[in-house]
N, C-alpha and C positions, 0 to 999 in steps of 0.2 A: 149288792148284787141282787137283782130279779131271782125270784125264786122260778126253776125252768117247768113247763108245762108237755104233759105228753097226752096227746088224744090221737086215738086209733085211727087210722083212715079211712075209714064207712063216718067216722066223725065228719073228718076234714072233706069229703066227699058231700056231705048234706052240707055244711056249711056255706062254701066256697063255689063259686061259677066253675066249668069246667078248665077256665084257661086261668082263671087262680087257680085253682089246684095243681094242672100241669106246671104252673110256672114255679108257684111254692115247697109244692111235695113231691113232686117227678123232677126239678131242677131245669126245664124249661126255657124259652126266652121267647119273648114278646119279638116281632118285626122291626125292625128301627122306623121311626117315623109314625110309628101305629097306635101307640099307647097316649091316653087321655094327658100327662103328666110331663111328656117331653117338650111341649111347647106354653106351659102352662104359668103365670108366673102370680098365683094368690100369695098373701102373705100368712105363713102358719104352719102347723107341723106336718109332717108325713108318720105318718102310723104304720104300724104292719097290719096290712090284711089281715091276716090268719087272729092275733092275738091283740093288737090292739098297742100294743109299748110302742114310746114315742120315738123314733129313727132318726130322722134329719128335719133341722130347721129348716125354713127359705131363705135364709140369711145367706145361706151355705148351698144353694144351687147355682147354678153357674151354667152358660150356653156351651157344651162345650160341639158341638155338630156331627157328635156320635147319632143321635135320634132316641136317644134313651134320657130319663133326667138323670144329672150329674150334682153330685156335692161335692164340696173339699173335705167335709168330716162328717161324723154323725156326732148328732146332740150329744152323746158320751161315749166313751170307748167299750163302756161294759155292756151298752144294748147292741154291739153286732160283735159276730166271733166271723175267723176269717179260716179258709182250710185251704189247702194246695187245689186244683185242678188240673188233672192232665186230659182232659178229656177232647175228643176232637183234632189230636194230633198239637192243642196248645200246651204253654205250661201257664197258669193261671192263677189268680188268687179270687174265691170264692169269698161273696160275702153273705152270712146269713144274721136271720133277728138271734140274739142269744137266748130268746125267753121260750121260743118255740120251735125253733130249730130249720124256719121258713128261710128257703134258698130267695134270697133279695134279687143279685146280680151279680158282680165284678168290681175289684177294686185294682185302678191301676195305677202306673206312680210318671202322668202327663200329665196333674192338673196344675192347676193355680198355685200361686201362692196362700197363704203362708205353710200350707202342709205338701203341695205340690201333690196330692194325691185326686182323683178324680174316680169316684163311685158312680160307679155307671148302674143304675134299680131300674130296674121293670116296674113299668108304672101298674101292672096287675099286681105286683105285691103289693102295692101302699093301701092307703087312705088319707086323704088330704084332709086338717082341719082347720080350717080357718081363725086368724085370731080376732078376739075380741076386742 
């Protein structure tokens, strides 16, 4: 397991654009259809903005016509923790990076096989890296 990181928020504030920040540290969501990464199809990892731990393959993206990118899993189970959300009048499952405590998106359970689950990320969380 990642050892977890905590930096202040005047930190995360210098670091981060404003709608990273909002999306990561205020818990946020990007427009559907708006974000760099929902119609994007390189091959390579997704990072977390904030801290940089590697989130989800390409392997593991999937079209699903939410407007957000979608996975069936993340690269491992110990890089994201998941917490309830009832916010919004929904009931929800939240999905965050474990290393840094950066609010990704939603995990819900209409995807694909073989895990039938579909993570719906804000493409302001990521960073894309292309493989070699």
């Amino acid at each position: 397991m990642e050892e977890k990181i905590e930096k202040n928020e005047s930190y995360w504030k210098k670091e981060l654009t404003p709608e990273e920040y909002h999306i990561t540290r205020e818990k946020g969501t990007e427009r559907a259809f708006t974000g760099k990464y929902w119609d994007f199809h390189g091959k390579g990892l997704y990072r977390c903005i904030c801290c940089g731990s590697e989130l989800f393959d390409s392997e593991t993206k999937f079209e699903s016509g939410s407007g957000w990118p979608s996975f069936f899993t993340p690269v491992d189970d110990s890089k994201v923790e998941e917490e309830r959300d009832s916010t919004f009048g929904m009931i929800r499952t939240e999905v965050k990076c474990s290393k840094c405590g950066a609010h990704l998106g939603h995990v819900f359970d209409d995807g694909p096989k073989p895990t039938g689950l579909r993570y719906c990320i804000n493409s302001a969380a990521l960073k894309f890296e292309e493989k070699k």
